[in-house]
C-alpha positions as CSV (number, residue, x, y, z in Angstrom):
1,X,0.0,0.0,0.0
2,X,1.6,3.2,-0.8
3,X,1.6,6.4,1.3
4,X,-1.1,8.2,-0.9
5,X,-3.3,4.8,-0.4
6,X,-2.5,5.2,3.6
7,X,-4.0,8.7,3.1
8,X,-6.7,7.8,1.3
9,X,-5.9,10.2,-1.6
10,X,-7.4,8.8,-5.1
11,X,-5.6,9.4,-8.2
12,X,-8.3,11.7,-9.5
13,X,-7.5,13.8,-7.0
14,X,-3.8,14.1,-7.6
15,X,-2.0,17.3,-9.3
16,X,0.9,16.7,-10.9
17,X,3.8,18.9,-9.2
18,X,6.1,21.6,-12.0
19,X,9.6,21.6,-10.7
20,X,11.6,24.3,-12.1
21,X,15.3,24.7,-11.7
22,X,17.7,28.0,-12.2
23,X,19.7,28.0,-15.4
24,X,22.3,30.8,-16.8
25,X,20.2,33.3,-14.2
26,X,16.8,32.4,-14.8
27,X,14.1,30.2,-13.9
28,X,12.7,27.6,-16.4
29,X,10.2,24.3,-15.7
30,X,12.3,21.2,-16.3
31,X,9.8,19.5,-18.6
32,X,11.2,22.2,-21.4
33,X,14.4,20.3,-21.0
34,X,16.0,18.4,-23.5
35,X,16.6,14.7,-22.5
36,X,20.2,15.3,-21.9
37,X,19.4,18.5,-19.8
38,X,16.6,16.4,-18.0
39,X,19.3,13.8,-17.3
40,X,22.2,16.5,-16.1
41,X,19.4,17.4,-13.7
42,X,18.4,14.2,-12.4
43,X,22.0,13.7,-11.6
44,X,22.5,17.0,-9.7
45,X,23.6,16.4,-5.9
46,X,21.7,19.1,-3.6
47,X,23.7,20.6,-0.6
48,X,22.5,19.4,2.6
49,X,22.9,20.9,5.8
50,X,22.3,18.4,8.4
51,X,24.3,16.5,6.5
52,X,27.3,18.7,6.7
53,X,26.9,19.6,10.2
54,X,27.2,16.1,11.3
55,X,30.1,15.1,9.5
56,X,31.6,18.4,11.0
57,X,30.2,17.2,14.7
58,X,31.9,13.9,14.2
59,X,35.4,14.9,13.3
């Protein structure tokens, strides 16, 4: 059963979600992407804070 299931959120009900992403200083929806562009930006690694913190905590 998946989370949306759990929820009891039908499929009908569902919106499907835009992400858009900065590129050369401006903001554009990823779906306009190329495939290759849509693949450099399924590959992108995303800073992460707690992430950082706790490497710096544990050394």
């Amino acid at each position: 059963m998946t989370e949306l299931e759990k929820l009891g959120i039908p499929n009908s009900e569902r919106t499907k979600c835009e992400i858009w992403t900065r590129v050369m200083g401006y903001h554009r929806p990823v779906d306009s992407f190329n495939i290759g562009k849509q693949g450099e930006v399924a590959e992108r690694k995303y800073f992460d804070q707690k992430k950082c913190e706790s490497k710096i905590l544990s050394s």
